[in-house]
N, C-alpha and C positions, 0 to 999 in steps of 0.2 A: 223446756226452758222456763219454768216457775219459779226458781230459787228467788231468794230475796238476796239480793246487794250488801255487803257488809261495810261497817264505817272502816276509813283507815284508821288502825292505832298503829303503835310502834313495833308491834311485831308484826303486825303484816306489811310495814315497809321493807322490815328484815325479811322478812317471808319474798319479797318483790325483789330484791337484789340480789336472792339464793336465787329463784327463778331467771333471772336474766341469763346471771353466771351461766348456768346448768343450759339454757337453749342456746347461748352463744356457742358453749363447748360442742354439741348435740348437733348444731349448725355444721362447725368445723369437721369433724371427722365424721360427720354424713358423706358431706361432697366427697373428701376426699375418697372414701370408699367408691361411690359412686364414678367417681371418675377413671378409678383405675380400674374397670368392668366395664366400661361404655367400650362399645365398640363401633367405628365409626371414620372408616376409609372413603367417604365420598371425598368428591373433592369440594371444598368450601365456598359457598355464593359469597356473590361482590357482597349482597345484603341479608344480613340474619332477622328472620321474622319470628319477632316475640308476641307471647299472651301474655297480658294480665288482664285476670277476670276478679270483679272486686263484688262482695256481696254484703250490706247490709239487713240485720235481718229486722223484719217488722219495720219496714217504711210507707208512710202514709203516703201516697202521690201528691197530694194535695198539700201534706205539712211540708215535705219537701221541696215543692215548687213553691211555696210561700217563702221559707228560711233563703232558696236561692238566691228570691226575687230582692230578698232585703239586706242580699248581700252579708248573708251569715254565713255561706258553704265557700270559700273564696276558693279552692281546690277542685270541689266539686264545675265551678264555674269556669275556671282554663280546660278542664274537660269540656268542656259546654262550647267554650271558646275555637275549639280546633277540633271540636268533632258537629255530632247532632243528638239533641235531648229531645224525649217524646214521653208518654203515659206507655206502660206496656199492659198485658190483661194478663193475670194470672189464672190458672186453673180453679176449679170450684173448691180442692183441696186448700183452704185460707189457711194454711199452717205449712208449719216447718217441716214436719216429715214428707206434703205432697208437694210445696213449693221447690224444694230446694233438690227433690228426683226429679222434676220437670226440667230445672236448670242444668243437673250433674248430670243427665240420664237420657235426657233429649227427648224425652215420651209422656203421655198423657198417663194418668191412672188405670186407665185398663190397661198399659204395660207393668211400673210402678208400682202398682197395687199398695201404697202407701197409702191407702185409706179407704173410707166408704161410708155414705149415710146409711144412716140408724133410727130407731125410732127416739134416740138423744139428739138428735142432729147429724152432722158433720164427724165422721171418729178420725183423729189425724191418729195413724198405727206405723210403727217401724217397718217398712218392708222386710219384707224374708228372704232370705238368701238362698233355700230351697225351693221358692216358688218358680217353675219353669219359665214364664213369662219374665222375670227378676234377669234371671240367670241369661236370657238371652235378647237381653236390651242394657247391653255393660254400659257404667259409667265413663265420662270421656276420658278418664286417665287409663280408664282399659281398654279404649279402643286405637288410644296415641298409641299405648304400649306395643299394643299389639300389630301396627299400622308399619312402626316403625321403633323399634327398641332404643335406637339413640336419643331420640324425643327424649330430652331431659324434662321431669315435672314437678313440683312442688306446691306444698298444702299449707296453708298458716291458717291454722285453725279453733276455734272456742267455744266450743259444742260439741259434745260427745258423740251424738247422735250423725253427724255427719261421717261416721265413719261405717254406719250401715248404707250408706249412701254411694258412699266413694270408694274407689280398693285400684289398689295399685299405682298410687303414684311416688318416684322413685324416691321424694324426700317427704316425710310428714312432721310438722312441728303440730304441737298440741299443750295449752294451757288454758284448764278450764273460765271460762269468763267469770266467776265466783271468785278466783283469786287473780283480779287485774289479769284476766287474759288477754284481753284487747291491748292494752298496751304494749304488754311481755311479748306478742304475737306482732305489733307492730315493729320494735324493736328486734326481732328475730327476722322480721323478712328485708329491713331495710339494711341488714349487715348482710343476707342471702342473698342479695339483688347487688352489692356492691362487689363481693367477693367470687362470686360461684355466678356460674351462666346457667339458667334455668330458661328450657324453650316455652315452658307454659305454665302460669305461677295462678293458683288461686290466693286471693286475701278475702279473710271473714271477720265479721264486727258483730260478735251477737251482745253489747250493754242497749244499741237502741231499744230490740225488742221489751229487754228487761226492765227498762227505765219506762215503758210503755205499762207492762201489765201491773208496774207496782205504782206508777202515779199517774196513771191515766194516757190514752191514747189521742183522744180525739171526739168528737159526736159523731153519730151514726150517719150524719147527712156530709154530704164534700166542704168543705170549706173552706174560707180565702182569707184569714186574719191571722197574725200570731198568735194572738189572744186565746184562737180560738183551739190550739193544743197546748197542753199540760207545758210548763218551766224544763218539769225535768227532762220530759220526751223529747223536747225542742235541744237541751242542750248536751245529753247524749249523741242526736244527730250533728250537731258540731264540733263534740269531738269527733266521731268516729270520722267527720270531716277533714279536724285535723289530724289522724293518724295515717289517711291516705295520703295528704299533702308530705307526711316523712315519708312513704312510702315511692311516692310517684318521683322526692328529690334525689332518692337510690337511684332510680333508673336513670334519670337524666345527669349525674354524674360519674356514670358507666363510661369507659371512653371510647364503648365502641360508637356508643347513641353519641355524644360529642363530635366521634367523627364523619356518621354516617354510614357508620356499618351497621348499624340496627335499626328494625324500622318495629313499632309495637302497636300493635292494638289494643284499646285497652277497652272494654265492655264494664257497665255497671249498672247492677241491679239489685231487685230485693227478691224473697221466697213471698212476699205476701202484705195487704195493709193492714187493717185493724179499725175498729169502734171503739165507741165509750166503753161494751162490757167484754173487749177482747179481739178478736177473730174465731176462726174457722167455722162462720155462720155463712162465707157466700155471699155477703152484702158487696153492694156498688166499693165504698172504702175501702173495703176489704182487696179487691180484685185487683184495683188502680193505683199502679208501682213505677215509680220513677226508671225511666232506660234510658244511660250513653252509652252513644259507639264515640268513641274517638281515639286519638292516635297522636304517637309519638315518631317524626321523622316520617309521615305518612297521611295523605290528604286523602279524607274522609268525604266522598259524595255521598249524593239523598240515597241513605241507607233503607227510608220506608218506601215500599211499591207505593206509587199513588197513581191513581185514574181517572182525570179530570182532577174535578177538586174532592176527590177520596183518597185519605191514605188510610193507608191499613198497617194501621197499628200495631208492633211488633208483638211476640209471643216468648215467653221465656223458653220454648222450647226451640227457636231458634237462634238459640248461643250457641249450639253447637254446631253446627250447619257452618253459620257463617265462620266458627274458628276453623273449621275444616277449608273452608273456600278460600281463606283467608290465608292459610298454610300451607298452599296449592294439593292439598289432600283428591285422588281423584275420584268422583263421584260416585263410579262403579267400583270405588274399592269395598273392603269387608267393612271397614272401620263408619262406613253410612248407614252399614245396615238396622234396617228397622226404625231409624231417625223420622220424628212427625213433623217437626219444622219446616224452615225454609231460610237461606243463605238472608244476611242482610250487607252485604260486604260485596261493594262494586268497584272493581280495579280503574274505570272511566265512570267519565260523567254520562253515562247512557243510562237509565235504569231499567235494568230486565224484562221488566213488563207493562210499563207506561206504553201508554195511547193515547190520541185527540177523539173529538167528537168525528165522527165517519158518517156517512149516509148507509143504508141497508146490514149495519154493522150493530150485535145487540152492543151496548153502553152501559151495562149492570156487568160489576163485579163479582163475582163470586156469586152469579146467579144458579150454575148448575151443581152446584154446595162439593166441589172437587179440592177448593183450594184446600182444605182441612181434611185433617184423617175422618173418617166415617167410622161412628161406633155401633155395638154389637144390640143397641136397641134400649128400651127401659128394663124391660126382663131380666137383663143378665148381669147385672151390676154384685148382684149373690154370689155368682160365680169367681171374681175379678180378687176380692178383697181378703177372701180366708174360706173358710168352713161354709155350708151349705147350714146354716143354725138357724134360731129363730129370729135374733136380732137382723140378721143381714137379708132375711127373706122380704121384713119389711120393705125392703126396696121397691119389692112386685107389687106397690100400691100406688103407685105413682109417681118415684121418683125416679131422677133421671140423671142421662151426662150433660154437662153445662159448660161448652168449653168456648164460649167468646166467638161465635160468627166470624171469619175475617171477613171485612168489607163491611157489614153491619154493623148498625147499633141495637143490640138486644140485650144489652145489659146494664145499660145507664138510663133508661125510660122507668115508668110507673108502678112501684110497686104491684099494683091490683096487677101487671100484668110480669107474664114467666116469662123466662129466656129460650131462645132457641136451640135444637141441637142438631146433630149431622148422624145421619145412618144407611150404614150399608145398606145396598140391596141386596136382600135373602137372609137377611139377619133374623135372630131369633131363635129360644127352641119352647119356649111355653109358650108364648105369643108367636107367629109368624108372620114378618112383614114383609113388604111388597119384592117379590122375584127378581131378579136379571134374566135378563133375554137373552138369549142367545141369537137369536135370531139377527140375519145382515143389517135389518136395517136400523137399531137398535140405537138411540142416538142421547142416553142418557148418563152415560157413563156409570161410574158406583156408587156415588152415594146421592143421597135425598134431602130436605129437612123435614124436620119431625118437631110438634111444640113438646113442650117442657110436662111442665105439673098440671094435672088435670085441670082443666078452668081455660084461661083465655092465653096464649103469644103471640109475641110478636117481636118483630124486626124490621128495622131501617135503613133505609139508603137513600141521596138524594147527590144528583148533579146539574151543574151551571149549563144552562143552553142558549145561556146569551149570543155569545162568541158566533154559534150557525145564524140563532134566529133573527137576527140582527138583520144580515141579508135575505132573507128566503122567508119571513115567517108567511107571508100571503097564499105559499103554493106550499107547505109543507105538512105533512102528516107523519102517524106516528102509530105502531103497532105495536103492542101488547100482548105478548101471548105465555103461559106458562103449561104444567102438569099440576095437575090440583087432584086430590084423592083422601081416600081415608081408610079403615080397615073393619072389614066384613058389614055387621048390620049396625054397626057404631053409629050413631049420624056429628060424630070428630068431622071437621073438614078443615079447608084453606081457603083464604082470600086471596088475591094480589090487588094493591090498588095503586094509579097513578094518580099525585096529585101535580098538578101544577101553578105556578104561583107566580106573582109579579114581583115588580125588582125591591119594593115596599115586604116580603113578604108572604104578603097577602092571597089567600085562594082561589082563583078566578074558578077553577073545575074541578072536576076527579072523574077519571073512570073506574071503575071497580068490576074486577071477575070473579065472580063466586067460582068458590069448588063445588064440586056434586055433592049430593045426601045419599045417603046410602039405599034409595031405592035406584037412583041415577046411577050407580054403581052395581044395580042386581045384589045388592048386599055381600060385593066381591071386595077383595085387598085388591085395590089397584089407584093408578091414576089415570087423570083424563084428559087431553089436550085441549086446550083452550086459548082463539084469539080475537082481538078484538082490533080493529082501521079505525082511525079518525083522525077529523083534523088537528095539529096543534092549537088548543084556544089561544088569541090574539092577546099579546105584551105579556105571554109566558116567559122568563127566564128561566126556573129552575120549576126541574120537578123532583117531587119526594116518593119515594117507593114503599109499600107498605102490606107486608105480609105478614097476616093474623092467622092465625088459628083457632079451631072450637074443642079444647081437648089438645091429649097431647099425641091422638092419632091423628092429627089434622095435618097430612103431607103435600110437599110441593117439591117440584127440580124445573129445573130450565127455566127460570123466569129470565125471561127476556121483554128490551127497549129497543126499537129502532123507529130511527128516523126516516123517515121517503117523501125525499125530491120528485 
C-alpha cells in the first residue's frame, strides 16, 4: 500500500459514479444468487446474532485516542459509549501482510508465515497458499464456511492484498483505494447492510494508512497532542470515521435491529501503528492499536480478563475466538482448530478468569508463560517464512519471536532493554532447549520464557496489596519462588525480583532471586527451582515483579507470589 493519492478532477468523479453504479449492480445480483443456494431448514432463533468486524489500516493508538478525546471520531465514540475501548498489542509483523493474518487468520507468524526478519529488518511477504502451515490455519470466512455453510458472509474491501489473506467468503466487494475505494466500499456495504442479511460482514478503510506514508505518521515516541500528528493523517482518520458512522446507520435501520430481532457485535481494529519513517520496524507506536468490542441490541461486559488491578490487554488474534463465542460456535468444533487467542465476549457480568488477592494462592498472572502460544525457539524462525537462504538464515544470530507477554509489560519499557518471548519445551533443532518431562511429577506445563535479542530483557508486572495489607500487615509474609535457568555453558540466565513500594510510590525493599551460572547448572540446558520466605516490609502497598534476563538464553517458568498469614 505505497501508491500515492490522486487529486480529484472531473473525470475521476465520472470515474466514481461508473464505480458506485457497477457495485450497486454487483451488490444486487450477488445476494440474490446467494440466496437461492443457501440452504438452511433450521428453525429460526427469537434473536439473529450479527458480526461486524471494522478495520482500519495503519492506526496510531495514541493518534486515535487523541482525535477521540477531542471529540473528532463522534461514531467511533457511540462505540465506545455502548461497548469497552482499550490499546491492543499487535504482533512484531508492524504491517499489513502480518497484521491483518493475525486478525483474518487467528495465528501468530509462525502459522501465517507472512513475514520474517532479515538482515533489512522486518520483511512484510504475502503469504503462500502452498505453505502447509497456510493451508491449515484457514481464514475465518473458511472456517464459518466450513462450520456452517448458511453463515451468510461478506467483504468490503480496498486492498488487493487482502485477498491472499481471506478466501471464501460468500459476497466480496472490491474497489481499489487509488480510485475512492473507501468511499465506493462504504457506499457498497451500507446498501448490503440494508437490503441483504449478512451473518458476518468485514468493512475495511485503507486511505488512513496512505494519508500516513505520504504525509507523515507521527514521531517515533507515543504521544498525546494533535499537533503532534501530521493534518492529513488526522483527517483521513475522520473520515474513515465518518464512513463507519454510514455504515453502522445501515444496521440500525435494519428492522429486524429496530425490532429486536438482531443483536450485533461489532469489534474494531487496526493491522498495525506506524513512526515518523513508517512502520514494520517493531517499535512501541508501532505495536499500539486502538480495540472496541461493542454492540448493537447487546450489553457489552469487561471484555479484558483483569487480575487485581492487571488487565491484559487484548490481542488481535483474539477476534476470532471471541466471534466464534459470540456465535455460540462450539469449542471443540473443527472451526477453533489451531486458533492462538482467546474469547473476549462474556454472556454475564462474571469475567472468566478474575480473582481477589487470596492467602497461600500465587497472585502473578501469567507467571508459568501458558496463557500464550509457545514458539519454536530463536533457531527456527528460517524455517517459518520461505526458503532455507541466506537472507532468512540471518535469524540464527539472535533474532527472535516477540509476541506481547500477556499480563506483562515487556514492550513499552527502555529501549536499551529487549522484549520477552514464550517457548516450548523441547523446541529446537540447531539449538536445543530445555526438555519436557514426562515424568508424574512434572509441574511446569509447556512453555517457558526466554529473553529476546542478545543483551539484556525484561518484563513487568505489578499488583495493589492494600486491600489484605491493610488488616494483617504485622503477621504477614510472602514467598517467592520461580525456575530460573539457561542453556548449556552459556552463562545467559534469569532474574526474578519483588519490589515493593508505598502508597507514595516509593521503594521501601526488594528482594531479588538470581538464576544459576552455568557452572550451577554443570554446564546443562535446564532449570533450577528457587524460593525465597519473608516478611512483607511495613506500609507496602503494591509490589512490582521484575524478570530480567542476561542474554536471550536467560530462562524462567513458574514465577510465582504468595501471600502467608
Amino acid at each position: 500500500m505505497k501508491s500515492s493519492l490522486f487529486r480529484i478532477s472531473f473525470l475521476a468523479f465520472i470515474q466514481l459514479l461508473v464505480y458506485i453504479v457497477l457495485i450497486f449492480c454487483v451488490v444486487s445480483s450477488c445476494q440474490i444468487q446467494k440466496s437461492s443456494t443457501t440452504k438452511n431448514t433450521i428453525a429460526e432463533p427469537s434473536v439473529h446474532k450479527k458480526v461486524l468486524l471494522i478495520g482500519f489500516d495503519g492506526i496510531r493508538g495514541d493518534a486515535f485516542d487523541v482525535l477521540l478525546k477531542n471529540g473528532k471520531l463522534p461514531n467511533m465514540a457511540k462505540l465506545v459509549k455502548h461497548g469497552k475501548y482499550t490499546m491492543a498489542t499487535t504482533s512484531d509483523l508492524t504491517g499489513s501482510w502480518g497484521g491483518w493474518s493475525d486478525v483474518l487468520r487467528g495465528v501468530h507468524r509462525d502459522k501465517h508465515e507472512a513475514g520474517y526478519w532479515g538482515k533489512e529488518g522486518m520483511q512484510n511477504v504475502a503469504p503462500s497458499a502452498d505453505h502447509p502451515d497456510f493451508v491449515n490455519t484457514p481464514d475465518l470466512f473458511t472456517r464459518l464456511e466450513s462450520h456452517d455453510h448458511s453463515i451468510r458472509t461478506a467483504v468490503f474491501n480496498t486492498w488487493s492484498g487482502l485477498d491472499k489473506i481471506l478466501d471464501k467468503p460468500d459476497y466480496r466487494a472490491f474497489v481499489n483505494y487509488e480510485t475512492h475505494g473507501d468511499s465506493i466500499m462504504t457506499l457498497a456495504a451500507g446498501k448490503y447492510l440494508r437490503e441483504y442479511n449478512p451473518d458476518m460482514t468485514y468493512f475495511y478503510q485503507g486511505d488512513t494508512d496512505i494519508a500516513g506514508h505520504n504525509n507523515g505518521f507521527g514521531p517515533n515516541s507515543i504521544a498525546s497532542e494533535l499537533a503532534d500528528f501530521s493534518k492529513k493523517y488526522r483527517e483521513s482518520i475522520i473520515k474513515a470515521d465518518k464512513n463507519t458512522g454510514k455504515v453502522l446507520q445501515a444496521i440500525m435501520e435494519r428492522e429486524q435491529v429496530k425490532s429486536g430481532r438482531e443483536s450485533w457485535l461489532i469489534i474494531f481494529t487496526s493491522d498495525h501503528g506506524a513512526t515518523e519513517g513508517g512502520h514494520s520496524q517493531n517499535r512501541v507506536a508501532e505495536r499500539y492499536v486502538p480495540f472496541i468490542i461493542s454492540g448493537v441490541n447487546l450489553e457489552i461486559y469487561e471484555p479484558y480478563p483483569q487480575i487485581n488491578d492487571i488487565v491484559i490487554n487484548p490481542k488481535n488474534i483474539d477476534i476470532i475466538p471471541t466471534i466464534f463465542t459470540y456465535l455460540g460456535i462450539p469449542g471443540n468444533s473443527d472451526a477453533w482448530s489451531g486458533l492462538a487467542g482467546h474469547n473476549l465476549y462474556y454472556p454475564t457480568n462474571k469475567n472468566a478468569i478474575a480473582k481477589k488477592l487470596a492467602f497461600n494462592k500465587n497472585l502473578i498472572f501469567n507467571g508459568d508463560a501458558e496463557y500464550d502460544v509457545g514458539f519454536n525457539g530463536h533457531d527456527e524462525t528460517i524455517y517459518i517464512g520461505g526458503p532455507k537462504d541466506a537472507e532468512r538464515d540471518w535469524d540464527t544470530e539472535g533474532l527472535y519471536w516477540d509476541q506481547s507477554i500477556s499480563g506483562w509489560d515487556d514492550w513499552t519499557l527502555s529501549p536499551s532493554k529487549n522484549s520477552m518471548t514464550t517457548v516450548f519445551y523441547g523446541a529446537g533443532e540447531k539449538i536445543m532447549y530445555p526438555k519436557h518431562s514426562n515424568q508424574s511429577n512434572w509441574n511446569r506445563g509447556q512453555n517457558f520464557f526466554a529473553g529476546g535479542i542478545d543483551g539484556e530483557s525484561i518484563m513487568t508486572q505489578s499488583i495493589d496489596l492494600s486491600g489484605v495489607l491493610n488488616k494483617s500487615e504485622n503477621s504477614l509474609s510472602f514467598e517467592l519462588s520461580a525456575y530460573l535457568g539457561g542453556f548449556e555453558d552459556l552463562e545467559d540466565t534469569a532474574s526474578f525480583t519483588a519490589i515493593f513500594m508505598d502508597k507514595y510510590g516509593k521503594e521501601i525493599n526488594r528482594t531479588v532471586i538470581d538464576g544459576p551460572n552455568a557452572s550451577e547448572r554443570n554446564n546443562e540446558t535446564l532449570l533450577i527451582f528457587k524460593k525465597v520466605t519473608k516478611k512483607v516490609p511495613t506500609g507496602s502497598v503494591k509490589v512490582k515483579f521484575i524478570v530480567e534476563t542476561k542474554g536471550k538464553h536467560g530462562y524462567s517458568d513458574n514465577l510465582s507470589f504468595k501471600l502467608k498469614n
